[in-house]
Kinemage of the C-alpha trace (Angstrom):
@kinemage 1
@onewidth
@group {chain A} dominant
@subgroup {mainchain}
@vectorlist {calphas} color= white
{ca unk a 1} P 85.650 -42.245 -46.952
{ca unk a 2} L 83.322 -41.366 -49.808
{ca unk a 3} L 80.637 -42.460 -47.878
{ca unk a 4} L 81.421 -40.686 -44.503
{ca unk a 5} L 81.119 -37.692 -46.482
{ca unk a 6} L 78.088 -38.063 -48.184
{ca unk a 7} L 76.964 -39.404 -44.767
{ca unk a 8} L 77.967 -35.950 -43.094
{ca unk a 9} L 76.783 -34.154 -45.625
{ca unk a 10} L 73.308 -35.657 -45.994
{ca unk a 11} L 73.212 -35.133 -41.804
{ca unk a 12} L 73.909 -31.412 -42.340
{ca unk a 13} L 71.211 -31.051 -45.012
{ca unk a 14} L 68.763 -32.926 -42.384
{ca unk a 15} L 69.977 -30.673 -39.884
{ca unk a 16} L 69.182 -27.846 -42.286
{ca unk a 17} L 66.183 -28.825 -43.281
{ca unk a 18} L 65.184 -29.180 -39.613
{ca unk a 19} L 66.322 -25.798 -38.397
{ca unk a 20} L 64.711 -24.255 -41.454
{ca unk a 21} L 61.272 -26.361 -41.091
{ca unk a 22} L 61.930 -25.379 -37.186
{ca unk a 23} L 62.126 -21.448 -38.443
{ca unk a 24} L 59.108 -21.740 -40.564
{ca unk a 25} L 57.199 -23.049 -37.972
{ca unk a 26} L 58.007 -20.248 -35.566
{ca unk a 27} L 57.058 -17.489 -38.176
{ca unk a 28} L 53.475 -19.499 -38.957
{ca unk a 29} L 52.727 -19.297 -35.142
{ca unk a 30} L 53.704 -15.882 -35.112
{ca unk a 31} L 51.169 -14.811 -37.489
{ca unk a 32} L 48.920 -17.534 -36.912
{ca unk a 33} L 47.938 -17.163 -33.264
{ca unk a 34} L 45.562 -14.345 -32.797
{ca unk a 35} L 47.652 -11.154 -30.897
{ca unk a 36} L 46.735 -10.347 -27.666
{ca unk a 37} L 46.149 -6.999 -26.071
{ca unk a 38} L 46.654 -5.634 -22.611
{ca unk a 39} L 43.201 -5.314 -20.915
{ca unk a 40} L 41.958 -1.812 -19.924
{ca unk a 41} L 39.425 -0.977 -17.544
{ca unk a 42} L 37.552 2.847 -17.583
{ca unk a 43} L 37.064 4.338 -14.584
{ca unk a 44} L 33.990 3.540 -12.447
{ca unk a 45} L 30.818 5.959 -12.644
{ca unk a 46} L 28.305 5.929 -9.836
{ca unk a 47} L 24.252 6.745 -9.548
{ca unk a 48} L 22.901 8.041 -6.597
{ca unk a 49} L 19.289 6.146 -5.913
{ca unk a 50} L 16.888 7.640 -3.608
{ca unk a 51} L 13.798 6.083 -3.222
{ca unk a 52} L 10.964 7.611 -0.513
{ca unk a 53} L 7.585 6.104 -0.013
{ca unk a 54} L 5.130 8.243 1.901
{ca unk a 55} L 3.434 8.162 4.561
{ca unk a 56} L -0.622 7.811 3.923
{ca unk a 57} L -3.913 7.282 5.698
{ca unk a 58} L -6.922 7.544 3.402
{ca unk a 59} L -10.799 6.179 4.458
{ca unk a 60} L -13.579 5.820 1.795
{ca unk a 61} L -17.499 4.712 2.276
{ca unk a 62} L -20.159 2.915 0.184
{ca unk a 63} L -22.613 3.859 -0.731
{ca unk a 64} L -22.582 7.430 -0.292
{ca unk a 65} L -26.050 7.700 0.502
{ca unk a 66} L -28.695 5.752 3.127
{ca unk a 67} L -32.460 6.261 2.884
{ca unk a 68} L -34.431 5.597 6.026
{ca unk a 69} L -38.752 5.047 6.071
{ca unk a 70} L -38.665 7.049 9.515
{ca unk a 71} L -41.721 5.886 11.908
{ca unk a 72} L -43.652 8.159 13.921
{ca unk a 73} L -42.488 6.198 17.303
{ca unk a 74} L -40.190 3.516 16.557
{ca unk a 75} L -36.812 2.578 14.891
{ca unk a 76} L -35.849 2.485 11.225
{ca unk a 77} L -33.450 0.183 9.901
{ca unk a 78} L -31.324 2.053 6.985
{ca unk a 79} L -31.303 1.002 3.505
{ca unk a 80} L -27.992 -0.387 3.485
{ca unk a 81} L -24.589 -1.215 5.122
{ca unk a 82} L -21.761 1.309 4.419
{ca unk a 83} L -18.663 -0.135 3.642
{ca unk a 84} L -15.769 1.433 5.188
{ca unk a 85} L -12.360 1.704 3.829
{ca unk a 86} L -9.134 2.084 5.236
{ca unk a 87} L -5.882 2.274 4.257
{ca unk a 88} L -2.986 3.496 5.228
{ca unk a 89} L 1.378 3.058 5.104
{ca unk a 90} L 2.674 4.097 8.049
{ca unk a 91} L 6.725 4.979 9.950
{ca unk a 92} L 7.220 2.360 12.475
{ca unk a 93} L 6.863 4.773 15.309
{ca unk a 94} L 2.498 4.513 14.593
{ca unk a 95} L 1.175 3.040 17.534
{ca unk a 96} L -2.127 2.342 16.376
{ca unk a 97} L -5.053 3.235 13.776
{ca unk a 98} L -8.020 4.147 14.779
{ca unk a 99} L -11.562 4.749 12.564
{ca unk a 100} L -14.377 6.679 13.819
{ca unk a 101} L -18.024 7.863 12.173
{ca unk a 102} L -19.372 10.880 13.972
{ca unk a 103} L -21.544 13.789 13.582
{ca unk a 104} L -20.276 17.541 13.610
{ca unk a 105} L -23.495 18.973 16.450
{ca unk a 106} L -24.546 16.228 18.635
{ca unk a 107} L -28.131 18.099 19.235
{ca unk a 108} L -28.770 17.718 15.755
{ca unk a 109} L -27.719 14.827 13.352
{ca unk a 110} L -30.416 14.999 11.414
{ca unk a 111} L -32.681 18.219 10.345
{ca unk a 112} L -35.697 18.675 8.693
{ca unk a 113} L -34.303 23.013 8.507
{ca unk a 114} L -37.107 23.771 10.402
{ca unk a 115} L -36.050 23.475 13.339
{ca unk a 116} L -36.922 20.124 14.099
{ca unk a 117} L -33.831 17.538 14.541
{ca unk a 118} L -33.202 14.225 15.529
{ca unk a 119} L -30.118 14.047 17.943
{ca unk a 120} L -27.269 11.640 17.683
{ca unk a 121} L -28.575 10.155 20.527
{ca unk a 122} L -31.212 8.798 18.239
{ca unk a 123} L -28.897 7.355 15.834
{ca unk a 124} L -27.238 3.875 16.624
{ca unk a 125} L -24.466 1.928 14.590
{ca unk a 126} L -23.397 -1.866 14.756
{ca unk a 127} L -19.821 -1.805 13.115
{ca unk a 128} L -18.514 -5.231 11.782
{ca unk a 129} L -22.286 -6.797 13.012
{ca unk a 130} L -21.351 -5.807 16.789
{ca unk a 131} L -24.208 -4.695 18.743
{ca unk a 132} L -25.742 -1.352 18.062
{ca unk a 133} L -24.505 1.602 19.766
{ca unk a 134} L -25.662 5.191 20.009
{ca unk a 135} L -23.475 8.338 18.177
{ca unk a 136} L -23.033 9.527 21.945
{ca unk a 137} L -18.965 8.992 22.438
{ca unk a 138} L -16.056 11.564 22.534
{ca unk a 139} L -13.350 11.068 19.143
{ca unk a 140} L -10.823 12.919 18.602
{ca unk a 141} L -13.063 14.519 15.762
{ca unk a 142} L -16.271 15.440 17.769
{ca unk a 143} L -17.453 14.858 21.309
{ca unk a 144} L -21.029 13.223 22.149
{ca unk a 145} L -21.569 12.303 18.504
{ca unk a 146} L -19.108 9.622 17.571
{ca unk a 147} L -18.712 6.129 17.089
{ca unk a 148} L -15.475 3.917 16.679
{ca unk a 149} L -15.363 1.506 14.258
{ca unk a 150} L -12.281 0.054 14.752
{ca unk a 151} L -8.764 0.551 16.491
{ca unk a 152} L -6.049 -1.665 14.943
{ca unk a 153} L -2.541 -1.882 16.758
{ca unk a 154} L 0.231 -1.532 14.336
{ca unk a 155} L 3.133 -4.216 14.302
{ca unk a 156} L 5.983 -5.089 12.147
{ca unk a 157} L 3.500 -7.153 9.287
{ca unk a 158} L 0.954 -4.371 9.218
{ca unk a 159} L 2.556 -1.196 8.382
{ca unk a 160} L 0.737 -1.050 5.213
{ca unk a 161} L -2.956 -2.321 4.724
{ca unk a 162} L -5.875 -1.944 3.434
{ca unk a 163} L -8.652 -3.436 5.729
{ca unk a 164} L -13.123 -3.186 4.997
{ca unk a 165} L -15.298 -3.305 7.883
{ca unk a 166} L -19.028 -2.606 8.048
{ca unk a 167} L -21.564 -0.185 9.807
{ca unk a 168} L -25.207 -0.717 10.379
{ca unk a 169} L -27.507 1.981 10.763
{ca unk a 170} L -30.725 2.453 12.738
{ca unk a 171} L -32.981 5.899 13.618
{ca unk a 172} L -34.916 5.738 16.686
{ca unk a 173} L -37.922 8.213 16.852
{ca unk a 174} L -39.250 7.281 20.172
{ca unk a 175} L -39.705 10.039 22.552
{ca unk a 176} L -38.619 13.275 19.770
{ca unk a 177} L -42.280 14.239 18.704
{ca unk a 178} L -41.699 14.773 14.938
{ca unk a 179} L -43.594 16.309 12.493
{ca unk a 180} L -44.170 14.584 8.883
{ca unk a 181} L -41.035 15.635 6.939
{ca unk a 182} L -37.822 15.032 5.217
{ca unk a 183} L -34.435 15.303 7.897
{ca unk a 184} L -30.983 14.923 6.290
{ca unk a 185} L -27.607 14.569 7.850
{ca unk a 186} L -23.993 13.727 6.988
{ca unk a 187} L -22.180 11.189 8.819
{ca unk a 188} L -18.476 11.979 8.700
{ca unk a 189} L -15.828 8.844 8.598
{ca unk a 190} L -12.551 9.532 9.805
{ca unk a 191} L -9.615 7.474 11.063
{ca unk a 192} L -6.492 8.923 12.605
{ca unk a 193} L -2.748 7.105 12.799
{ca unk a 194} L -1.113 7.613 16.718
């Protein structure tokens, strides 16, 4: 019987032991294990964008200056080709661009401020090496002393471009009955988005 006893007391000690190694096991993951928090979220804050891109047509020429060796009765070729421009970001309503090189009085292009001018007439232009045709056509910048260089119809891929073209120029004196002198002139360059 001395042995059942020491047998069931030796069990409760292991049972003991057990609970107590079950307790301390319990507390060490208690303060083991990292704690965890609730999450909280702030409230949401919000940014307006507004972004507007503008509508632009610009035109610039090079070189700003062409020299011609005028003959008495014959044509002069000028001293270089003016390189035109364009550029332009446009709605999606624009039908079309159009670019035109004209002079302001069709009588008188040139003038030597004597009185003595060579008409528009007498000045032809071969844009983008096309044939050479005289300042004598209506723009919506001067009548009788224009010239288009281009019209460019505006689709979905070409709302915004920049495009170069080229004008020749040539002075006819044939038929005008000049006197020795120097005649200046400004040829205006203009293009306009319909």
């Amino acid at each position: 019987m001395l042995a059942l006893t020491q047998f069931g007391s030796a069990l409760e000690e292991a049972r003991w032991r057990a609970q107590a190694l079950g307790a301390l096991a319990a507390v060490l993951v208690l303060f083991l294990c990292p704690p965890s928090y609730a999450q909280l979220n702030a409230n949401i804050a919000n940014v307006n964008l507004n972004a507007t891109l503008s509508t632009s047509l610009t035109v610039s020429a090079a070189p700003g200056l062409v020299n011609f060796a005028l003959v008495p009765s014959g044509t002069a070729n000028g001293s270089a080709t003016v390189t035109i421009t364009t550029s332009w970001t446009l709605r999606p309503s624009v039908g079309a661009v159009a670019c035109y090189a004209y002079f302001t009085a069709p009588g008188a292009a040139l003038s030597d401020g004597a009185g003595d001018n060579i008409p528009s007439a007498n000045v032809t232009g071969s844009a983008d090496a096309g044939a050479f045709t005289a300042f004598t056509a209506n723009s919506p910048f001067a009548a009788g002393s224009s010239l288009q260089i281009f019209t460019e119809r505006i689709i979905g891929t070409n709302k915004t471009k920049t495009r170069a073209d080229s004008l020749d120029l040539q002075i006819s004196t044939t038929g005008l009955n000049l006197p020795a002198g120097s005649y200046t002139g400004v040829l205006r360059i203009q293009a306009q988005a319909l």
